[in-house]
Each structure stands twice: as structure tokens, then as C-alpha cells.
ZAMARGU-4260 file (C-alpha; in steps of 0.2 Angstrom, whole numbers, plus 5000, padded with zeros to 4 digits):
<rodrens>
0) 5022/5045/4944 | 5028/5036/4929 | 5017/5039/4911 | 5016/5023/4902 | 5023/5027/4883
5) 5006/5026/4870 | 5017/5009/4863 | 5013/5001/4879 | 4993/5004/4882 | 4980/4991/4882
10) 4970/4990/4866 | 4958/4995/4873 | 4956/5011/4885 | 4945/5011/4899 | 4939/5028/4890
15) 4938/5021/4874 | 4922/5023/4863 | 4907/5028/4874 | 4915/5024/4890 | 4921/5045/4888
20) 4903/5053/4885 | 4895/5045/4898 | 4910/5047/4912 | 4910/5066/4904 | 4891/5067/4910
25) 4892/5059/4925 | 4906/5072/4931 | 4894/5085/4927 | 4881/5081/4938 | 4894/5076/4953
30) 4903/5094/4951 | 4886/5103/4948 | 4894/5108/4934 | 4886/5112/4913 | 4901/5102/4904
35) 4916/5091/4910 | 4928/5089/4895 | 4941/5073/4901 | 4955/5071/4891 | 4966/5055/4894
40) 4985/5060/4896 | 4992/5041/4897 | 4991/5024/4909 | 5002/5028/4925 | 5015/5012/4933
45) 5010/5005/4949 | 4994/4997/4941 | 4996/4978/4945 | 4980/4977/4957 | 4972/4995/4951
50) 4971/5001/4935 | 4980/5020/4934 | 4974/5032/4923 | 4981/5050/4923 | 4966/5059/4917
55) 4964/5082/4914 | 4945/5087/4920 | 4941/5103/4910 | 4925/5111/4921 | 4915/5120/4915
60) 4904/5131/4929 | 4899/5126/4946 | 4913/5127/4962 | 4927/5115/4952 | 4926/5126/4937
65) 4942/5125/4929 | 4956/5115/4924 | 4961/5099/4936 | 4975/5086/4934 | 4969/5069/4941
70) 4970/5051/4941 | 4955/5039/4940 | 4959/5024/4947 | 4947/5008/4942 | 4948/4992/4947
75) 4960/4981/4937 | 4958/4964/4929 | 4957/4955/4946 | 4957/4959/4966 | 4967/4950/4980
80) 4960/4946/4996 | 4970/4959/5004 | 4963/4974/4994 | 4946/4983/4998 | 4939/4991/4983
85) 4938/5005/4974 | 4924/5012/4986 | 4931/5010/5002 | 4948/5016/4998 | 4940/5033/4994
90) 4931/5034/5010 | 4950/5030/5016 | 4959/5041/5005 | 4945/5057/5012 | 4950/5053/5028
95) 4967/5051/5028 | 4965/5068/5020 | 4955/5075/5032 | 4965/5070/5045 | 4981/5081/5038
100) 4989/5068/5027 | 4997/5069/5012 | 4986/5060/5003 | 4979/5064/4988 | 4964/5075/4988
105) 4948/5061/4984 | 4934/5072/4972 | 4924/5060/4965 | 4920/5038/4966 | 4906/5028/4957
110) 4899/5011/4960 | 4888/5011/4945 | 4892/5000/4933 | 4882/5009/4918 | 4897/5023/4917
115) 4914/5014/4914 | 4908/4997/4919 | 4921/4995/4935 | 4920/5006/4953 | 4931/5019/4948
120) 4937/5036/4959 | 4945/5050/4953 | 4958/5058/4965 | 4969/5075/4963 | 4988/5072/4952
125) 5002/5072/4963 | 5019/5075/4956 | 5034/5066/4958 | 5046/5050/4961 | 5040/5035/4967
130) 5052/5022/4961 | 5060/5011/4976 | 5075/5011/4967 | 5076/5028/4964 | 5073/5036/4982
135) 5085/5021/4988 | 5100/5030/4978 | 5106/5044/4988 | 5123/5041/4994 | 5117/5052/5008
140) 5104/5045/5022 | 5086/5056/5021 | 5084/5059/5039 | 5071/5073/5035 | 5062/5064/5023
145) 5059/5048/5036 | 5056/5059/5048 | 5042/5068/5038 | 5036/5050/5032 | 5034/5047/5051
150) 5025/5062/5056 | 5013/5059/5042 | 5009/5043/5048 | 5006/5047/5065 | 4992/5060/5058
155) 4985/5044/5051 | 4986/5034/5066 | 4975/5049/5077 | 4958/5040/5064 | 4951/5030/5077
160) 4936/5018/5070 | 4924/5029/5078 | 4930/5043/5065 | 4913/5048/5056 | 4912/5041/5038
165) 4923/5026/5041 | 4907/5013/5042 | 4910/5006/5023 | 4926/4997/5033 | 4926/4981/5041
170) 4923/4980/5058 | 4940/4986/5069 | 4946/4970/5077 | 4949/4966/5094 | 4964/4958/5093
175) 4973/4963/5077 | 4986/4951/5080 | 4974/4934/5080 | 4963/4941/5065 | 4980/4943/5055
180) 4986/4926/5059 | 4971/4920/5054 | 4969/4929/5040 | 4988/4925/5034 | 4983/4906/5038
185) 4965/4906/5025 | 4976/4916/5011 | 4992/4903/5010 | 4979/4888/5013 | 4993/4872/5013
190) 5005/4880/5009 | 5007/4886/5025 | 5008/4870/5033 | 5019/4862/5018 | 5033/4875/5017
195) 5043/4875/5032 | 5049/4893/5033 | 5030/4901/5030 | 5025/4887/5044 | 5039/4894/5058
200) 5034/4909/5054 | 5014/4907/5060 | 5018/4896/5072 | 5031/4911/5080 | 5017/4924/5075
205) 5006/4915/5087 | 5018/4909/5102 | 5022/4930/5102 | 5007/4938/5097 | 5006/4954/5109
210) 4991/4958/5119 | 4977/4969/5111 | 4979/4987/5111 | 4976/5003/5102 | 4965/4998/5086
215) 4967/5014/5074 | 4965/5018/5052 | 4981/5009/5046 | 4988/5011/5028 | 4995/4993/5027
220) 5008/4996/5014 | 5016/5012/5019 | 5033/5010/5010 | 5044/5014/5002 | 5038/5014/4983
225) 5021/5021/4988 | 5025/5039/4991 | 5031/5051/4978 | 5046/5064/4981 | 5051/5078/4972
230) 5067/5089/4976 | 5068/5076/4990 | 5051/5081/4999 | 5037/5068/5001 | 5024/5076/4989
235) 5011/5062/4991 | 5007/5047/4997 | 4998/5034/4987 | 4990/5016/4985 | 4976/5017/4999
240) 4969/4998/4993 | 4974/4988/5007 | 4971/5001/5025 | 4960/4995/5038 | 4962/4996/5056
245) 4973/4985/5064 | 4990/4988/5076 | 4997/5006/5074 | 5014/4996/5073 | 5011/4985/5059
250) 5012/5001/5048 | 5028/5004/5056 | 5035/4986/5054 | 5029/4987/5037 | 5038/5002/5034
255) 5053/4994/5039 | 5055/4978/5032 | 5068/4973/5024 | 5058/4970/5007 | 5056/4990/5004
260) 5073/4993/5007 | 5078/4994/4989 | 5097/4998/4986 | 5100/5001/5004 | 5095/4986/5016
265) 5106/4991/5027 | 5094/5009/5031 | 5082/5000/5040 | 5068/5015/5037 | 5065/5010/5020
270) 5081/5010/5013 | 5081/5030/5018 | 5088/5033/5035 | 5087/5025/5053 | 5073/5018/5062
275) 5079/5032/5076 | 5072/5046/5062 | 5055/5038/5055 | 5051/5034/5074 | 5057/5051/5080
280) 5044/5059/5068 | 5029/5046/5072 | 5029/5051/5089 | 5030/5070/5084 | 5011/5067/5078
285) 5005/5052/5084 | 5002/5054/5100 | 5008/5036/5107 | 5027/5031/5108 | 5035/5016/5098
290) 5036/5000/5106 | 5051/4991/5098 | 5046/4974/5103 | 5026/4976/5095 | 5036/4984/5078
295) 5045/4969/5078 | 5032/4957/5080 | 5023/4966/5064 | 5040/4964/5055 | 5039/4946/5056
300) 5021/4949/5051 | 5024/4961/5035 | 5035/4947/5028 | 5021/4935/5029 | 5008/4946/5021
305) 5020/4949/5010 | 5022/4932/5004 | 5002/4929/5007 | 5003/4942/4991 | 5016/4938/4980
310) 5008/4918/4980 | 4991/4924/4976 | 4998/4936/4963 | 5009/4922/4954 | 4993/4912/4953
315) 4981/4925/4945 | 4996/4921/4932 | 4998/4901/4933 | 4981/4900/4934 | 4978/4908/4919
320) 4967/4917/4923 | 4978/4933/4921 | 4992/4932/4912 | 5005/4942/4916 | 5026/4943/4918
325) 5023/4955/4932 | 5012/4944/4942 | 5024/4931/4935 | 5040/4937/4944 | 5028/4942/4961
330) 5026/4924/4964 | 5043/4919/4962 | 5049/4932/4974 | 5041/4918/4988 | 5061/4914/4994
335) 5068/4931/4996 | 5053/4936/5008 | 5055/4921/5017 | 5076/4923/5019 | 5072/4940/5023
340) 5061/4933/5035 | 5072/4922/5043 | 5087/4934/5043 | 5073/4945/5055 | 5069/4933/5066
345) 5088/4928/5070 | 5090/4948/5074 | 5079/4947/5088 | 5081/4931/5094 | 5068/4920/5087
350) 5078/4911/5080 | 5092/4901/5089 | 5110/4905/5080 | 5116/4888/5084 | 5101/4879/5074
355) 5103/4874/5057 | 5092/4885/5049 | 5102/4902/5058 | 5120/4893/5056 | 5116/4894/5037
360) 5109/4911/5037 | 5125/4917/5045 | 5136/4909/5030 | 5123/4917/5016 | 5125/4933/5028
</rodrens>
């Protein structure tokens, strides 16, 4: 994880003036503890939906006594429709963690207002890269790495919605494939019928959606970018704010789109290694063997959702509501997801090579 220099805080810290004392006292009762002493060690990167805090919890009796590097992570100054909460990615991160994964270790969530003023949770430190960019560099591919990053995923995939402590989540659906296209068509409103790439795109969602399946606990942005890596093995696995349960493979086509390659767009496991590895690991846990044809669906999917996203964030700046360079940029990334779109559904066929819109992909190509 990356500390944000003190030059580049907020004026005003989420632990500033009482907001401390009162979250101090708070921990103290949750870890059954006489005193919590929390010392703020700087704002952590990654923090455009959730606000990052790396945060030292100094116990003081109790069965956490003693000295714990965490993160509290609040919500930030505004939520998407695609994120959950504070509260229920806790009661995702402490399965996921149950479950064997490599998530964080989830200690502590609030929902009362009285303490810091947002739903907060505090969740063990993690060490670490997580930058795309970064991970992307070797000159090497990181088989072992993808294949880890598969295996861990198929641990996740083996929550079911009948897994106890899971009923803060929305309902599992019965078709994951209609809820989602219904879901991509409320969040891009006209825009989905006025741009014509976004349209094709939900119209081919729906002519190809795959029957209903296995519904399981999804993390919806497994990529690259979320997980941190030190010495070259996976460390961690972060930013829980979007899971639900949907369609074991649209984590994999997630995984895989061309959007979380990075430097390498040509390593199709996010910009790390083959498909062939990351698959190779997934079915090592998961239980359930990778249909290419569903992962590809979800592709098409990923890029959508991704656009969903990065038109919602640029208006939380447009609309002043929240203004920001990074949401700024976000919604101006709208036509490279959708010629990365485009460039995926000419790979598989859904879109003819001899039309006008593949004919000018393969000169850009």
C-alpha cells in the first residue's frame, strides 16, 4: 500500500479533534479491553469510493492486547450504485476470510454515527504492492502468481448464499445474467440507448446471455490493482466494496479484461501470465471447471460495468457535487472501455470482421 505524503491530506482528518477519544473508547469496549491508544500513521491510495486510513491500535488488556497495524476504512465523500457499504463488505471480508482467502483479517465495523460520524471497519495491515503498473513490469510472465490468484478465488467461489452470516447481502439472483443487464441498463439510463457501442454491447449481452447456473460470493473487481504483492507473492487481497453473488465466471472475466492488463495487454490474466495459469489454479480450489464461453460472456459484461462506473464517477465530478481530477479522468476513460470492448467481441466472433465498425478496429489494431 502506498502512504499518502502529510502535504497531501485533507484538512481535515477523519480522526481529527474528538473524532480520536471517542473511536479510542469505542475500541475499548469492542476488544474487551481497559485502553486503546490509535495513532494515525497516514491516508493510504486507492481511496476514490472509500476513504483509507492506515491506523496503529495500541491495546491495552483483554485477548487483542498488544500492538496491531490496521487500516480503517470509512466511507468516502460519496457511494456509487455498484458499491455495498461499509457493513456489508465486513460481513464479506469475514467470510472471505473464513473461507481460506487471502483477505484481510476484518476485527472490528461500526454503524453508529456518534463515533466518527461515517460506517467505518477496521481490518488487519497488509504489506505490499498493489500498483497495476507496477505488477505489470516484469519482463518475465508470473505464472505462479496467477496461478495463486486463481486458487484463491476458487476458495472464494466454494461461499454459497446459504453460508451462515451472509444475510446483510442482497438476495442471490436467479439468473445473474438478466439482473446484471438490467442493472447495467438503470446505471447508464439514455446513455445506453444514445451511445451506439454501449448499446451493441447490451443488446449482445441479452441475445447471449447464458442460462442460470451456479450462484456463489463473488468479489466483483478481482483484478489486478486490488491485491498486493511482495517479493512476488500475493500478500493480500483488497477492496471487498462491490462482492455479491452472481456468476462464478464473471470474476474470472473480470480478471481478464483487457482494462486490468496494465503494461502487458497482451497477458490476458491481468497483464501477468496466460488465461491457461489463472484458470489452471481456479479449478485446483474451486471445485467447478472454467467454461470459456460463460468467461467470455462476463468479459463483455466487465467492460460495460466498467463503463457504468467510470460515467457515474465522472459525474460525481461534473456535477459538482465532488470535485475531483481523479473522478475527472475516470469519466473520460468511457472510449477506451468501449474499444476494448469492441476489440473483445471481434475476438470471439461477435462482431462481424467484414462490418464497418470490426474493419476499423483491425486498422487501429
Amino acid at each position: 500500500m502506498h502512504v499518502v505524503s502529510a502535504s497531501d491530506q485533507p484538512p481535515r482528518s477523519l480522526l481529527a479533534d474528538d473524532n480520536r477519544g471517542r473511536l479510542e473508547g469505542w475500541l475499548a469496549g469492542q476488544a474487551g479491553a481497559s485502553r486503546v491508544t490509535v495513532t494515525e500513521d497516514g491516508r493510504l491510495g486507492g481511496g476514490a469510493i472509500s476513504l483509507n486510513l492506515a491506523v496503529t491500535l495500541d491495546i491495552d488488556g483483554g485477548p487483542l492486547a498488544g500492538r496491531h497495524a490496521c487500516v480503517l476504512r470509512a466511507e468516502g465523500g460519496g457511494r456509487i450504485s455498484a458499491s455495498i457499504g461499509k457493513l456489508r463488505e465486513f460481513v464479506v471480508l469475514r467470510a472471505a476470510f473464513a473461507a481460506g482467502v487471502a483477505a484481510p483479517e476484518p476485527l472490528f465495523a461500526c454503524d453508529d454515527p456518534a463515533v466518527l460520524g461515517p460506517d467505518f471497519y477496521i481490518m488487519r495491515r497488509a504489506e505490499g504492492l498493489g500498483a497495476g503498473h507496477a505488477i505489470t513490469r516484469s519482463e518475465a510472465p508470473q505464472a505462479d502468481l496467477a496461478r495463486e490468484l486463481g486458487r484463491q478465488l476458487g476458495r472464494l467461489h466454494r461461499v454459497t448464499p446459504d453460508t451462515p452470516g451472509l444475510d446483510r447481502l442482497a438476495e442471490a439472483p436467479e439468473c445473474p445474467a438478466q439482473e446484471t443487464l438490467a442493472q447495467f441498463r438503470a446505471w447508464l439510463g439514455d446513455l445506453g440507448r444514445r451511445d451506439p457501442v454501449l448499446a451493441w454491447g447490451l443488446r449482445w449481452m441479452e441475445v447471449n446471455a447464458p442460462l442460470p447456473g451456479a450462484v456463489v460470493l463473488c468479489h466483483r473487481d478481482f483484478r489486478t490493482g486490488n491485491y498486493l504483492v511482495k517479493d512476488g507473492a500475493l500478500t493480500a487481497i483488497l477492496d471487498w466494496e462491490f462482492a455479491g453473488f452472481s456468476d462464478p465466471m464473471e470474476d474470472l472475466g473480470w480478471f481478464c479484461a483487457r482494462s486490468w492488463r496494465f503494461r502487458r495487454p497482451d497477458r490476458e490474466a491481468g497483464g501477468i501470465a496466460d488465461r491457461a495459469d489463472f484458470y489452471a489454479g481456479y479449478e485446483e480450489t474451486s471445485g467447478r471447471r472454467v467454461d470459456p464461453a460463460r468467461v467470455a460472456y462476463w468479459e463483455t459484461a466487465a467492460y460495460l460495468r466498467w463503463a457504468a462506473i467510470a460515467v457515474e464517477q465522472g459525474r460525481r465530478h461534473t456535477s459538482g457535487a465532488e470535485p475531483s481530477l481523479e473522478l475527472a479522468l475516470t469519466g473520460r476513460m468511457l472510449p477506451e472501455i468501449e474499444m476494448d470492448m469492441l476489440r473483445h467481441l471481434r475476438s470471439i466472433g461477435g462482431l462481424s470482421a467484414t462490418s464497418a465498425v470490426g474493419s476499423a478496429i483491425d486498422k487501429v489494431a
